[in-house]
Legacy VTK file of the C-alpha trace (Angstrom):
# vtk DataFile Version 3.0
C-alpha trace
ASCII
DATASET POLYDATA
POINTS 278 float
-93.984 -97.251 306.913
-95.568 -97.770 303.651
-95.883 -101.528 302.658
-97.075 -103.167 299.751
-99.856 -104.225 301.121
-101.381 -100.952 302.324
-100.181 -99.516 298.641
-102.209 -102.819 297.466
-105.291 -101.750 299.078
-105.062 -98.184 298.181
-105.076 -99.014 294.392
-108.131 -101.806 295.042
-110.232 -98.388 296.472
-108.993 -95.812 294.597
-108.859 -97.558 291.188
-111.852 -100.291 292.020
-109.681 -102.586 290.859
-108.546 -106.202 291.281
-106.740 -106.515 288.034
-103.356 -106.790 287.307
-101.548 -106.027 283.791
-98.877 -108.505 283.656
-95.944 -106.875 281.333
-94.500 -109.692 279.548
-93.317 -108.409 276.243
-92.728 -110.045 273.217
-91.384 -107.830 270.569
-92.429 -110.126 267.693
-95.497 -109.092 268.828
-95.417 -105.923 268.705
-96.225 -103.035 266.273
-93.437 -102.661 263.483
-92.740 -98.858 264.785
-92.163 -99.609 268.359
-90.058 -102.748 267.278
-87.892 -100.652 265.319
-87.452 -98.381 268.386
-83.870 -98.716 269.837
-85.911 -99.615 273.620
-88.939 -101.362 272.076
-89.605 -102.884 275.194
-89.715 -99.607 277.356
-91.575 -97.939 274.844
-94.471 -99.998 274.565
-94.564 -100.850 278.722
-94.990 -97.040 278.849
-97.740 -96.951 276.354
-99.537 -99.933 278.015
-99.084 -98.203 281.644
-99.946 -94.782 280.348
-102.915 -95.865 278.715
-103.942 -98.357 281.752
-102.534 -96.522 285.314
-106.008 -95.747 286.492
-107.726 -99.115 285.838
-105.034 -101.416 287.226
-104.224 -102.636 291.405
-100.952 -103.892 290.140
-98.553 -104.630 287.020
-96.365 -107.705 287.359
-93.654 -107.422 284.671
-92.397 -111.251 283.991
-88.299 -111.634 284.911
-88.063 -113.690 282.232
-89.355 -111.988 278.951
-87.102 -109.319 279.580
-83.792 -111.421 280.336
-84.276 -113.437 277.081
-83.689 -110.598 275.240
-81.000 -109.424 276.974
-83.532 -106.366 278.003
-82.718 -106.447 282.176
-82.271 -102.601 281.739
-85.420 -101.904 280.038
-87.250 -103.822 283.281
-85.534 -101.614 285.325
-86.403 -98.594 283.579
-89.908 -100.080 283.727
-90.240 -100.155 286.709
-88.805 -96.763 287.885
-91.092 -95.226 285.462
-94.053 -96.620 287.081
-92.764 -95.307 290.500
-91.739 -92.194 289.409
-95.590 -91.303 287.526
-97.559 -93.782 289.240
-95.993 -93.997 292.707
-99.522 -95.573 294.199
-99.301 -98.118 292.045
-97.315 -101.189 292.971
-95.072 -103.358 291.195
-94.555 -107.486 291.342
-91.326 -108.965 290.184
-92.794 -112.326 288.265
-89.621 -113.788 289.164
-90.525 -117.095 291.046
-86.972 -117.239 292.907
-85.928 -119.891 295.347
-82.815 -121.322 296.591
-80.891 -122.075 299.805
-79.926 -118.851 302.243
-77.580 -117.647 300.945
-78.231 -117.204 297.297
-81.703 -116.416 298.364
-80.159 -113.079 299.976
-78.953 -112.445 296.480
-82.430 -112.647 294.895
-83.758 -110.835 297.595
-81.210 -108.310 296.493
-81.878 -108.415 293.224
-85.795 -108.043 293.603
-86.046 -105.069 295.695
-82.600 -103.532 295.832
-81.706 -103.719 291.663
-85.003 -103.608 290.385
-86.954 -101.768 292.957
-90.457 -104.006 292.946
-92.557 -103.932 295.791
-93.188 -107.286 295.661
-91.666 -110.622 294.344
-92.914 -114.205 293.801
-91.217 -116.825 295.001
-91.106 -120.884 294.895
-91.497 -122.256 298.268
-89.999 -125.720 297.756
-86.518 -125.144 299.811
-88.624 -124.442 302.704
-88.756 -121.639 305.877
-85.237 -120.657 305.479
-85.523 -119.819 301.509
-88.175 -117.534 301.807
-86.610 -115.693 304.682
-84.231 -113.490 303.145
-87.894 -112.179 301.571
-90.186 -111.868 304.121
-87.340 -110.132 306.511
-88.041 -107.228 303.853
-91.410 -106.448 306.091
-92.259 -103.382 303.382
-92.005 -105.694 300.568
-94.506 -108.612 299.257
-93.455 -112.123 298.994
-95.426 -114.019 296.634
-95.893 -117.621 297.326
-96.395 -120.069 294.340
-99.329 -122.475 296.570
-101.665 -123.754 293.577
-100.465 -122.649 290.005
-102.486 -122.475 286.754
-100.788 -124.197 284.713
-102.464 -127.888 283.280
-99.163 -129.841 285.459
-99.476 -128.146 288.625
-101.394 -131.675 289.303
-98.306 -133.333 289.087
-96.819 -132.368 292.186
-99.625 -129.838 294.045
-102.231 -131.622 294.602
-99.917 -135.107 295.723
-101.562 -136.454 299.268
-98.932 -135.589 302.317
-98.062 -139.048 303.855
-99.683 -139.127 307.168
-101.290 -135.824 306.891
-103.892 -136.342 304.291
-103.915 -133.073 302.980
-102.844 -131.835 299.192
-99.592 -130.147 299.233
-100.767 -127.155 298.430
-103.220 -127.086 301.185
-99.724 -127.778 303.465
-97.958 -124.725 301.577
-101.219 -122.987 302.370
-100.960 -123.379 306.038
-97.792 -122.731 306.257
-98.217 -119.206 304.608
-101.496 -118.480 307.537
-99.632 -119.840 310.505
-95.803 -119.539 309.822
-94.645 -117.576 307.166
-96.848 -114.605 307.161
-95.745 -113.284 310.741
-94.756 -109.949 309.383
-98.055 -109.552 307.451
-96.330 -109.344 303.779
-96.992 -112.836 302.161
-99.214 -113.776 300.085
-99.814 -116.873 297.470
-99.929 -117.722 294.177
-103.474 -119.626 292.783
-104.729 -119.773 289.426
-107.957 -119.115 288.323
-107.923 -122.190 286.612
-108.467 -124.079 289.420
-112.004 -122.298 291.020
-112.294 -125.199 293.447
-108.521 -125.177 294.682
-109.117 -121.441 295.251
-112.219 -121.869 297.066
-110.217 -124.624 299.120
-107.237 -121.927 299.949
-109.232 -119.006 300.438
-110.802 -121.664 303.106
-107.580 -121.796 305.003
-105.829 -117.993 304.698
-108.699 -116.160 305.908
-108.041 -112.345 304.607
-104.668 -112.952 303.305
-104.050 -111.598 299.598
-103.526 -113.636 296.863
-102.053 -113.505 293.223
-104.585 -115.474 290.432
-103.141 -115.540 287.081
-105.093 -117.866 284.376
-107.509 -115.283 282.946
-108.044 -114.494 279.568
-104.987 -116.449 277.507
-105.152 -119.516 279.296
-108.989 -119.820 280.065
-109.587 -119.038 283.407
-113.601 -117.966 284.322
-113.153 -114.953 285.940
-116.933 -115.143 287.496
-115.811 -118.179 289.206
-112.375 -117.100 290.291
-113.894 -113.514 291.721
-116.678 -115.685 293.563
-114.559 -118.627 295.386
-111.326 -116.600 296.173
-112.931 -112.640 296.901
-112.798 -111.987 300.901
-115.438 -110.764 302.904
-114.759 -107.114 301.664
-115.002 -108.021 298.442
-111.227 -108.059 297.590
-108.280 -109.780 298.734
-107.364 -110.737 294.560
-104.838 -109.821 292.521
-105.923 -111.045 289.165
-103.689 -111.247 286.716
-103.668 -110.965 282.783
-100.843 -110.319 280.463
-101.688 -111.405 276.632
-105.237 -110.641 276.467
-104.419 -107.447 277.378
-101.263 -106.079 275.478
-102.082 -107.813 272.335
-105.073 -106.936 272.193
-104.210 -105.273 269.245
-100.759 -105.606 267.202
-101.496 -102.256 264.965
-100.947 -98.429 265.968
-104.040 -98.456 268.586
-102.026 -101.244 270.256
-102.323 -99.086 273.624
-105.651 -98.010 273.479
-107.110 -101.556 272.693
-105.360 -102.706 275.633
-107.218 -100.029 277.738
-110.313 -101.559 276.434
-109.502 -104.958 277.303
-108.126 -103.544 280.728
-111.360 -101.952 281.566
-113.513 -104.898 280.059
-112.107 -107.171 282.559
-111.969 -104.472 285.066
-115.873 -104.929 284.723
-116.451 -108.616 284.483
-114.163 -108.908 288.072
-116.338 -106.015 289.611
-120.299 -107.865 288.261
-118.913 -110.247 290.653
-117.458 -108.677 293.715
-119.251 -108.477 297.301
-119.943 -104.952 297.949
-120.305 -104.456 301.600
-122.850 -102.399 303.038
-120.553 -98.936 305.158
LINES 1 279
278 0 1 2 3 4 5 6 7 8 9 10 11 12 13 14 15 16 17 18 19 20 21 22 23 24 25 26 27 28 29 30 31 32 33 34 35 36 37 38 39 40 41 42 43 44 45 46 47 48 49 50 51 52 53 54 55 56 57 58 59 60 61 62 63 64 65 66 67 68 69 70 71 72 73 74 75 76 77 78 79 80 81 82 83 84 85 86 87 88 89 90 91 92 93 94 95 96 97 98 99 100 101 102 103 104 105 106 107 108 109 110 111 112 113 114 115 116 117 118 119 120 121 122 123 124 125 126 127 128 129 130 131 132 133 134 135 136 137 138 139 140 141 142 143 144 145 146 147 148 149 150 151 152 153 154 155 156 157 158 159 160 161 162 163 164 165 166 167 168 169 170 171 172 173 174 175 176 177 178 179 180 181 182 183 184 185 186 187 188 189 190 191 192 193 194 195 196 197 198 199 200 201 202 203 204 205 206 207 208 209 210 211 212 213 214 215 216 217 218 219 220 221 222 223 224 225 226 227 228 229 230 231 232 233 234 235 236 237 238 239 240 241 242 243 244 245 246 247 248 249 250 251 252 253 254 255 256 257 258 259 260 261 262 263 264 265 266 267 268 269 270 271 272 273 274 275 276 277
C-alpha cells in the first residue's frame, strides 16, 4: 500500500526537497489576465504547480481561500490535476478540522473521499476520539496542529498542565509519539517561528514528520527551523510557504518568479540540512 508518508519521502529524495508550496489564492492578487479567466483560481494553481512540480515535497492548498470565494470546485480540480501529472507528489488539505465522532467522520469524508488529499490537518483539542475517524485512514496523513506560528499560539500552547508541568504542546506532543501515531500516519503542526519549541518537539517525536509553516511572509529563519527540527537523516520537515512564493510576482512572469522563489528557498533549507554519510 502506498501511504503518504512513503510518497512523502519519495519527493524529499527524488526532488531534494523539504519545501512545501502552500496554494492559498487570492485573486486580487493575481495578474489581471488570469483574474479575468472564468477559473482564475485553477488557472494560476496550474501555472504555479507546472512551473514548481520538480522543486516541491508537498503543496498544501488552504480549505479556506478557496471556500470564501465560493471556489470548492476549483480545489478539487486542483487537486486532481496534481494527481493526475504529478502523481508522486502529495497533497495536504490545510483544513484544520476537528469535532466530536461523528461529524469528524464527515470531515474525514470530506478530506480524502471529496477532495482526494493525501493528507489533512487537523485540531486536536476534542481529544483521541476526534482524530480517529483520521488516523483509521492508515494511507492518509493526519496533521496535528502541536505548536502553531502564529504570535497567539502563546495564549493557550505553551499554558503549564496542572500537575504535569509540561507546556501543552509538549502534552499534544506526546500524545502524537505514544498514542496517536500507532498506524504510523500522524504527524504535527510547528512553526518555524518558534526555533526553540521545535527543537523542544523534535526532542520528544523522535523521527516522526512534521509540518513548519512561518517562512518567508510571516518571518520565520529558515536556518534555524532546518537546524532544531531536521532528523538524523537530514529530513523529517515539511516546510511550508505560500505568499512569498506565488506573489512573488503579480505581472505575466507571475509563475516563473515563483519558481525562483521556490528554488531560492529550496536552497537556503538544503545549506542547512545534515547530509549523512551512505
Amino acid at each position: 500500500m502506498s501511504t503518504f508518508i512513503h510518497r512523502l519521502q519519495g519527493t524529499w529524495a527524488r526532488n531534494d526537497s523539504l519545501v512545501c508550496v502552500g496554494l492559498d489564492p487570492e485573486i486580487e492578487r493575481f495578474p489581471e489576465h488570469v483574474a479575468a479567466h472564468a477559473s482564475p483560481i485553477f488557472q494560476f494553481n496550474k501555472a504555479i504547480i507546472d512551473a514548481t512540480a520538480d522543486l516541491v515535497c508537498a503543496y498544501k492548498p488552504q480549505f479556506a481561500h478557496y471556500a470564501a470565494y465560493e471556489a470548492e470546485d476549483q480545489l478539487q480540480r486542483t487537486i486532481e490535476y496534481i494527481h493526475e501529472t504529478y502523481p508522486d507528489v502529495p497533497v495536504i488539505l490545510d483544513s484544520k478540522r476537528g469535532d466530536v465522532g461523528n461529524t469528524a467522520e464527515r470531515y474525514a469524508n470530506e478530506a480524502f473521499e471529496r477532495y482526494g488529499a493525501d493528507a489533512v490537518t487537523v485540531n486536536p483539542y476534542l481529544g483521541a476520539d476526534s482524530l480517529e475517524p483520521f488516523l483509521k485512514h492508515a494511507d492518509r496523513g493526519v496533521i496535528v496542529l502541536c505548536r502553531t506560528s502564529n504570535p497567539g499560539a502563546h495564549d493557550l500552547q505553551d499554558l503549564t498542565v496542572a500537575g504535569d508541568g509540561r507546556r501543552l504542546y509538549h502534552v499534544v506532543a506526546g500524545l502524537a509519539a505514544q498514542q496517536w501515531n500507532t498506524r504510523g500516519n500522524c504527524l504535527l503542526v510547528v512553526g518555524a517561528t518558534y526555533p526553540q519549541e521545535l527543537a523542544e518537539v523534535r526532542g520528544i517525536i523522535g523521527d516522526m514528520p512534521l509540518l513548519v509553516p512561518g517562512v518567508g511572509a510571516q518571518g520565520g529563519d529558515v536556518a534555524a527551523a532546518v537546524r532544531n527540527g531536521q532528523t538524523a537523516a537530514g529530513t523529517g520537515l515539511i516546510i511550508s510557504s505560500s505568499r512569498g512564493i506565488l506573489y512573488a510576482s503579480r505581472g505575466g512572469d507571475f509563475a516563473s518568479a515563483a519558481r525562483t522563489a521556490t528554488e531560492r528557498l529550496r536552497s537556503q533549507i538544503n545549506e542547512h540540512r545534515l547530509r549523512p554519510a551512505r
